[in-house]
C-alpha positions in Angstrom: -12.9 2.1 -11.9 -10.4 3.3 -9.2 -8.2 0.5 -10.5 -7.7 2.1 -13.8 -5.8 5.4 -12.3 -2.7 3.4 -10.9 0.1 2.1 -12.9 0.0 -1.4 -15.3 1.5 -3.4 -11.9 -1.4 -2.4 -10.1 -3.8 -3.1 -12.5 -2.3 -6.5 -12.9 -2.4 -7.7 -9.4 -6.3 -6.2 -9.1 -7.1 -8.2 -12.3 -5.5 -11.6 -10.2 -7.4 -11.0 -7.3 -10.5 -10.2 -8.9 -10.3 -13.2 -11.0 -9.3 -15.4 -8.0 -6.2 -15.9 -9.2 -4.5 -14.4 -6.3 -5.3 -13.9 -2.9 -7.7 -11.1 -1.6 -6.4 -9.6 2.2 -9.7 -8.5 4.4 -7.0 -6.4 6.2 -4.8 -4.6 3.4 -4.6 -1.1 5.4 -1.9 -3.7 8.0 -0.5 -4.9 4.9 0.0 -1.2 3.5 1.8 0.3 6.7 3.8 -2.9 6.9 4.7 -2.0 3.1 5.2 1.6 3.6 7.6 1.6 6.5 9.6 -1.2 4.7 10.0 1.5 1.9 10.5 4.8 4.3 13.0 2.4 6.5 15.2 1.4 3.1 18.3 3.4 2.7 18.7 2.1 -0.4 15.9 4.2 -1.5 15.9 8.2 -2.5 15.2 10.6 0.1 12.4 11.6 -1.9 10.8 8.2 -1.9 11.7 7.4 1.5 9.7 10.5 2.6 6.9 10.0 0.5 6.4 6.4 2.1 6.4 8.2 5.5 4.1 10.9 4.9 1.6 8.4 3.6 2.4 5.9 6.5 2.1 8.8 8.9 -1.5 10.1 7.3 -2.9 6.8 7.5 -1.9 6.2 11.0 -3.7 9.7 11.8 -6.8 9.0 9.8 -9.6 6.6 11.0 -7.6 3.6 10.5 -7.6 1.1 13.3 -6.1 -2.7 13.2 -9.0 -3.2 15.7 -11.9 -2.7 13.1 
């Protein structure tokens, strides 16, 4: 159970959508980078977290995602 690893927000939302309570995304990955640069982008944010966001953004990008699968 991947699920279980990631904080109590997390596991709340997975429990919704698993339940049907809230809405599964066939895409998430779009959703993700969306999410990601919206955090890197936010100077309101630490550095650290900014960078972070980034890094991930940036590794998925690299990786085998594609919008077109």
């Amino acid at each position: 159970m991947k699920h279980l690893a990631y904080c109590e927000k997390i596991r709340e939302v997975y429990s919704q959508i698993g339940s049907g309570d809230q809405g599964y995304m066939p895409n998430a990955i779009s959703v993700v980078l969306k999410t990601l640069d919206q955090i890197a982008n936010n100077p309101d944010l630490p550095e650290d977290v900014r960078d972070n966001a980034a890094f991930a953004a940036a590794n998925l990008l690299i990786s085998d995602y594609s919008e077109d699968a």
